[in-house]
Backbone as XML, in Angstrom:
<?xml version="1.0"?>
<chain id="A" units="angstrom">
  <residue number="1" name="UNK">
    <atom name="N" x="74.266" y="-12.148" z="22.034"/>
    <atom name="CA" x="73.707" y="-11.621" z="23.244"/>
    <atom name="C" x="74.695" y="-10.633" z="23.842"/>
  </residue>
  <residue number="2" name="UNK">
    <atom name="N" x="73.794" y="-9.801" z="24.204"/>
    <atom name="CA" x="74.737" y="-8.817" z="25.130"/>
    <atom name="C" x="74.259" y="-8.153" z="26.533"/>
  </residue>
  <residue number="3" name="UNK">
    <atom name="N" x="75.150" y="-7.672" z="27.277"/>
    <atom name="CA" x="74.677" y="-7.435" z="28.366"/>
    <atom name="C" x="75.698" y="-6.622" z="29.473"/>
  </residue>
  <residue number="4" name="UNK">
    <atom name="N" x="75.265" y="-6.144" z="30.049"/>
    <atom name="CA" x="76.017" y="-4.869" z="30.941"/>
    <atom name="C" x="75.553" y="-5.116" z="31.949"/>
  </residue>
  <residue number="5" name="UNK">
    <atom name="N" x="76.505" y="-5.172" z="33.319"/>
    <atom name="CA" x="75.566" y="-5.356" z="34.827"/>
    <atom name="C" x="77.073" y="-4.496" z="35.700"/>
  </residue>
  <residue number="6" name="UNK">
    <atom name="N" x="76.534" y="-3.733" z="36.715"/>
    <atom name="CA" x="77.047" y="-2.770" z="37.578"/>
    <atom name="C" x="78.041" y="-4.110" z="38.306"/>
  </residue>
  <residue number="7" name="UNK">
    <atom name="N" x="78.591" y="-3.839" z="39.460"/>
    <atom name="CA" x="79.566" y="-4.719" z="40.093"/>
    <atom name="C" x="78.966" y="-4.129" z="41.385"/>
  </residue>
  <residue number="8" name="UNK">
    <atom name="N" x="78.139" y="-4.771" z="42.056"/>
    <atom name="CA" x="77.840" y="-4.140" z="43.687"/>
    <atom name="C" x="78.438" y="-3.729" z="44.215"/>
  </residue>
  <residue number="9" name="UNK">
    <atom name="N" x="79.645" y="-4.489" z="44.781"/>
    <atom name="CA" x="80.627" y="-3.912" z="45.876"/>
    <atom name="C" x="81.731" y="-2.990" z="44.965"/>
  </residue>
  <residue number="10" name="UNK">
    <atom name="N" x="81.580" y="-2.607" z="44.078"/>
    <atom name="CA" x="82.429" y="-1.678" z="42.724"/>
    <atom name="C" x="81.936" y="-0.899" z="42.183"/>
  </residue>
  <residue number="11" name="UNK">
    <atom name="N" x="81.147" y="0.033" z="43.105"/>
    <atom name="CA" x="80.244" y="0.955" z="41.839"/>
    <atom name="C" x="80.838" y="1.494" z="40.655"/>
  </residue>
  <residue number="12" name="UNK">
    <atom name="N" x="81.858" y="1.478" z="40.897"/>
    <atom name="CA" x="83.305" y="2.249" z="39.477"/>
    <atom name="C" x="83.329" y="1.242" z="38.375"/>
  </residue>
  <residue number="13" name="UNK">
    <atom name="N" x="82.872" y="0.094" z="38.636"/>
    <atom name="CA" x="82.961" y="-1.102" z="37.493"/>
    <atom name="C" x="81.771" y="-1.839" z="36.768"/>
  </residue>
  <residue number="14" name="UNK">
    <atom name="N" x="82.134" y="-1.825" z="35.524"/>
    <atom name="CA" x="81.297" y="-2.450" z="34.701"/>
    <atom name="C" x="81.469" y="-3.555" z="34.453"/>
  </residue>
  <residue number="15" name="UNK">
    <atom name="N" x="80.588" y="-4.407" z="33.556"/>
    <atom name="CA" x="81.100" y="-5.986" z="33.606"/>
    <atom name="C" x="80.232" y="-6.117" z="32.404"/>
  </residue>
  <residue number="16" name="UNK">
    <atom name="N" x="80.763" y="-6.157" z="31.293"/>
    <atom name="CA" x="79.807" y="-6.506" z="29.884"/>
    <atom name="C" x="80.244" y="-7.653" z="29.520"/>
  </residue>
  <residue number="17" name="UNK">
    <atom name="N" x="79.282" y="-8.245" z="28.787"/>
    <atom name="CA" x="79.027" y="-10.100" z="28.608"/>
    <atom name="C" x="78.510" y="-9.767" z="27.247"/>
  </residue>
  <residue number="18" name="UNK">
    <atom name="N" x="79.160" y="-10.789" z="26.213"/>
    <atom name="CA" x="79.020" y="-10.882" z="25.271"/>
    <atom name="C" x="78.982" y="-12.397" z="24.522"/>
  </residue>
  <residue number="19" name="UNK">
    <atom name="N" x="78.040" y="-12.849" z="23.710"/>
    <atom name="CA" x="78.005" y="-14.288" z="23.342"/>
    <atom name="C" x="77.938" y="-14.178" z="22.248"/>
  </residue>
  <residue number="20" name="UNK">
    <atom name="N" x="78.529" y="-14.869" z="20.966"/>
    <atom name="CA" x="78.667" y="-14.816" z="19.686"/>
    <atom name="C" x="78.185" y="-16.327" z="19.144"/>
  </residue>
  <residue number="21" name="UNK">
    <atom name="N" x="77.920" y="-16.380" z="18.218"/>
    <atom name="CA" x="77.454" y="-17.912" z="17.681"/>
    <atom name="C" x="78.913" y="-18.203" z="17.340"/>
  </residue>
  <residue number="22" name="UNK">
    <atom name="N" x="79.468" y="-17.780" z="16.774"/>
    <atom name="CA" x="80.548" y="-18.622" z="16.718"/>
    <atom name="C" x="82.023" y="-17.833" z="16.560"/>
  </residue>
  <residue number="23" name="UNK">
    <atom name="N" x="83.127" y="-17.767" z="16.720"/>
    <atom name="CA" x="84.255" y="-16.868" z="16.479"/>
    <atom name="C" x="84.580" y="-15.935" z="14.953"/>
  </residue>
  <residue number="24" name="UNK">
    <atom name="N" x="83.485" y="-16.604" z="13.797"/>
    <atom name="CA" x="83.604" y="-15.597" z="12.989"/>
    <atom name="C" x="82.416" y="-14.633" z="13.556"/>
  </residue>
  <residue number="25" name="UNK">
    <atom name="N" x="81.632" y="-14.672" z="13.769"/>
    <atom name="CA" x="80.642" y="-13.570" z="14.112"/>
    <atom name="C" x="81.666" y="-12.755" z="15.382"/>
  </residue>
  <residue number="26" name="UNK">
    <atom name="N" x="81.992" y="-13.615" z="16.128"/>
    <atom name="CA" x="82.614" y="-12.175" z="17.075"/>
    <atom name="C" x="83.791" y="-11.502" z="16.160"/>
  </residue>
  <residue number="27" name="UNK">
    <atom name="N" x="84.068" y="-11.902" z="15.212"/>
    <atom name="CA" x="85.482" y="-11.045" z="15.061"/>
    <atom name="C" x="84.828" y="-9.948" z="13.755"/>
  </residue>
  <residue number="28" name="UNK">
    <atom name="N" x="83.674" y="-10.611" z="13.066"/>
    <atom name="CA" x="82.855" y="-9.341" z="12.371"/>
    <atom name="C" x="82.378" y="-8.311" z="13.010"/>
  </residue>
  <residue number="29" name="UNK">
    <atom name="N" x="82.176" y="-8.684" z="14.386"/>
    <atom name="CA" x="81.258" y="-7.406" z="15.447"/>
    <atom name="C" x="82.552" y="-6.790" z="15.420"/>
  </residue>
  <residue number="30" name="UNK">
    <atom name="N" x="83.909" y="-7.221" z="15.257"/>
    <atom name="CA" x="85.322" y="-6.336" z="16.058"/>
    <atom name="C" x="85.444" y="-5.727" z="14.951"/>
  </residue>
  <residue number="31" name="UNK">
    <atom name="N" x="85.048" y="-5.858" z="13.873"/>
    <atom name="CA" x="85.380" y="-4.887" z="12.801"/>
    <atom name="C" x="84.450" y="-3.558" z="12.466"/>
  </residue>
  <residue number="32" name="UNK">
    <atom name="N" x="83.278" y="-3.682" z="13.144"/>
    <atom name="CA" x="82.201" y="-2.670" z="12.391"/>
    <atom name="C" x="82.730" y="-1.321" z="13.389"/>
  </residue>
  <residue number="33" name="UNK">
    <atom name="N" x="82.664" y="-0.327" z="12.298"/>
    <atom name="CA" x="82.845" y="0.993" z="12.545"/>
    <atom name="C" x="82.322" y="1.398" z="14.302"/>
  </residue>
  <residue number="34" name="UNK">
    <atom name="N" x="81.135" y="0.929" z="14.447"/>
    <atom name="CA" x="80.479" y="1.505" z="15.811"/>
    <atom name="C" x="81.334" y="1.270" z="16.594"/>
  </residue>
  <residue number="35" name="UNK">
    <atom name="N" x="81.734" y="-0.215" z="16.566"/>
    <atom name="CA" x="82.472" y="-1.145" z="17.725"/>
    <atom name="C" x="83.836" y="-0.654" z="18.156"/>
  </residue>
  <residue number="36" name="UNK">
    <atom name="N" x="84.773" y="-0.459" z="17.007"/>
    <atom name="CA" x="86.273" y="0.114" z="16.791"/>
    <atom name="C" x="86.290" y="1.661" z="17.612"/>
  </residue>
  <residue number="37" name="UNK">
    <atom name="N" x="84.968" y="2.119" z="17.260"/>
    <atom name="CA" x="85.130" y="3.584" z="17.889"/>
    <atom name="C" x="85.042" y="3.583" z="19.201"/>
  </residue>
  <residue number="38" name="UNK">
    <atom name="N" x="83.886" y="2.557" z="19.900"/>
    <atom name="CA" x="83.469" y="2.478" z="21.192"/>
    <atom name="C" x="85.014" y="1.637" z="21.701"/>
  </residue>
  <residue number="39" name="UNK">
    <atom name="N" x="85.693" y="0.807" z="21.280"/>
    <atom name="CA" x="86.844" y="0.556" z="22.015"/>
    <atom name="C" x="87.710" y="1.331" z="22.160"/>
  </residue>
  <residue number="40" name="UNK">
    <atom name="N" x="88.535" y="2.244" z="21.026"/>
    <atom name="CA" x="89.111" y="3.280" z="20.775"/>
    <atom name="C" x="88.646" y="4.042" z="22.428"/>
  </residue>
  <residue number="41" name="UNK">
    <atom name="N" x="87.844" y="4.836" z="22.097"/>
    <atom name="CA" x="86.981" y="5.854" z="22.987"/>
    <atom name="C" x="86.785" y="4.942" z="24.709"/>
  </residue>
  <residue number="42" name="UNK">
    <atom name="N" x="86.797" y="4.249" z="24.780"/>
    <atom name="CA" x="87.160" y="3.548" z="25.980"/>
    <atom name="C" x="88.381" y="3.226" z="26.755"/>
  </residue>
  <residue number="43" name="UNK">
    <atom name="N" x="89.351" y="3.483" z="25.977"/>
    <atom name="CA" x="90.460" y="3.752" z="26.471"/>
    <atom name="C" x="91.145" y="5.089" z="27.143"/>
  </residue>
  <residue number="44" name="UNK">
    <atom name="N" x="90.010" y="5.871" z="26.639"/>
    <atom name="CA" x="90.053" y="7.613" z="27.664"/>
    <atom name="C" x="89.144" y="7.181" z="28.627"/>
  </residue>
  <residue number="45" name="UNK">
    <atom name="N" x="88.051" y="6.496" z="28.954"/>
    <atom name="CA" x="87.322" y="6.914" z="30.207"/>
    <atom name="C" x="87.535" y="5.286" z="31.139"/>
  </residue>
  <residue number="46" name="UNK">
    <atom name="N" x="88.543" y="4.737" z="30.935"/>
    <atom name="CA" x="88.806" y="3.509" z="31.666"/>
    <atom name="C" x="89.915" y="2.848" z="32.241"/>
  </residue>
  <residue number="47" name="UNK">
    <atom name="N" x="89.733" y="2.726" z="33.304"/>
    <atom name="CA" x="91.280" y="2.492" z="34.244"/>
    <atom name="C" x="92.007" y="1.092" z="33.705"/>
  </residue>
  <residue number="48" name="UNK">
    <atom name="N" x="91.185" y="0.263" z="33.831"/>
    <atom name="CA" x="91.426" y="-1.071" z="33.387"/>
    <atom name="C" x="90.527" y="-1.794" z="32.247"/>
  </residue>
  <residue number="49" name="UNK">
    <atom name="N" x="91.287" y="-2.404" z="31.779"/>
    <atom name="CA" x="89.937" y="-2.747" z="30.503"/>
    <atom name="C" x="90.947" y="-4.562" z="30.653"/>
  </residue>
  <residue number="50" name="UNK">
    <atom name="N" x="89.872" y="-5.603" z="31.334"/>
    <atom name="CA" x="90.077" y="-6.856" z="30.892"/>
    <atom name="C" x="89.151" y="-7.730" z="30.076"/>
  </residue>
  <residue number="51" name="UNK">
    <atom name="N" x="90.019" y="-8.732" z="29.002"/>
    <atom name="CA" x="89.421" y="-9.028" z="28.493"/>
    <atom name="C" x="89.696" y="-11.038" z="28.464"/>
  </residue>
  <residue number="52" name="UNK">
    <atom name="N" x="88.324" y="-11.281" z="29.000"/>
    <atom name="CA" x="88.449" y="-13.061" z="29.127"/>
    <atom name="C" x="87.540" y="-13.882" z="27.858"/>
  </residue>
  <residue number="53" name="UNK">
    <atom name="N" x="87.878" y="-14.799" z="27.319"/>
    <atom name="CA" x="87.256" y="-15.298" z="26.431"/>
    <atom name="C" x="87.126" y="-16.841" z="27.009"/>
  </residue>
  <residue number="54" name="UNK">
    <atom name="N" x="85.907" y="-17.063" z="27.285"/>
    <atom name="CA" x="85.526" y="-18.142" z="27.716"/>
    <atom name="C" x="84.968" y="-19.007" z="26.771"/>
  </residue>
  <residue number="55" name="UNK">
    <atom name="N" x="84.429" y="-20.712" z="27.254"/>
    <atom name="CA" x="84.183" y="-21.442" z="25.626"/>
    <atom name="C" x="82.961" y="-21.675" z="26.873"/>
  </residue>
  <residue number="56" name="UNK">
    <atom name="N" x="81.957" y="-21.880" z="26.272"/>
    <atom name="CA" x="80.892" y="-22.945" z="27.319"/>
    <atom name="C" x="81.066" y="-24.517" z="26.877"/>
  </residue>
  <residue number="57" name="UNK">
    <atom name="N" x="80.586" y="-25.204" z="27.736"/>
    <atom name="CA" x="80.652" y="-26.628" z="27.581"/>
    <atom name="C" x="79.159" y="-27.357" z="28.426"/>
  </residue>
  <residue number="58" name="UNK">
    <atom name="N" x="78.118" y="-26.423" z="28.518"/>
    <atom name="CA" x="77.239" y="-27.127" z="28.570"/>
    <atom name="C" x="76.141" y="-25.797" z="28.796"/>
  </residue>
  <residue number="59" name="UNK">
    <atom name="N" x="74.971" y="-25.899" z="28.850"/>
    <atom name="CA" x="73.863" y="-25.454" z="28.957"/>
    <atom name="C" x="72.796" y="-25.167" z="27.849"/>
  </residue>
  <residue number="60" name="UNK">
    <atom name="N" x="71.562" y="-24.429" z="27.824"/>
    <atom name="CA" x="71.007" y="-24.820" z="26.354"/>
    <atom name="C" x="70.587" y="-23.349" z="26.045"/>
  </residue>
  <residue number="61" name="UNK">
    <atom name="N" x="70.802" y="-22.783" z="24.693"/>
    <atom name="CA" x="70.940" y="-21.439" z="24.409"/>
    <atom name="C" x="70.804" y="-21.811" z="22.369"/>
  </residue>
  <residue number="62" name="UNK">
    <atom name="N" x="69.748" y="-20.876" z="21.882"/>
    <atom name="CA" x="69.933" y="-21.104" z="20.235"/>
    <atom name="C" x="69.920" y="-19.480" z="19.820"/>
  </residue>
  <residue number="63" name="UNK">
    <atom name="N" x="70.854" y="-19.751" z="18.745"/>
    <atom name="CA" x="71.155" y="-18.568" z="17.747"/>
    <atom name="C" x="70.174" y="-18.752" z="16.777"/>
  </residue>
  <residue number="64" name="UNK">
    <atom name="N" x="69.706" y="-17.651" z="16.508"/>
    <atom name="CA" x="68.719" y="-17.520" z="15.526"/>
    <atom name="C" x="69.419" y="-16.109" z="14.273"/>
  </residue>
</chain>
């Protein structure tokens, strides 16, 4: 899953959300050509770039 949402009181900030089935799938998305370029290339148009990796521990969500 993915997802992009503005920051209200931050119009300057983005906030992208990303969910992977499991840590090999996110680290295959970190390898594909598109992805490498769009991070690369984000480092010219971005003041701050943080990055949090969260685990969930409850709610109900299926990978297909």
């Amino acid at each position: 899953m993915y997802a992009c949402s503005e920051v209200e009181a931050a119009p300057n900030q983005r906030l992208f959300f990303e969910l992977y089935a499991d840590r090999a799938a996110f680290d295959q998305h970190g390898r594909q050509p598109h992805v490498r370029h769009f991070l690369s290339e984000s480092k010219n148009n971005a003041e701050i770039t943080e990055i949090d990796r969260l685990r969930p521990y409850a709610g109900k969500y299926t990978f297909t």
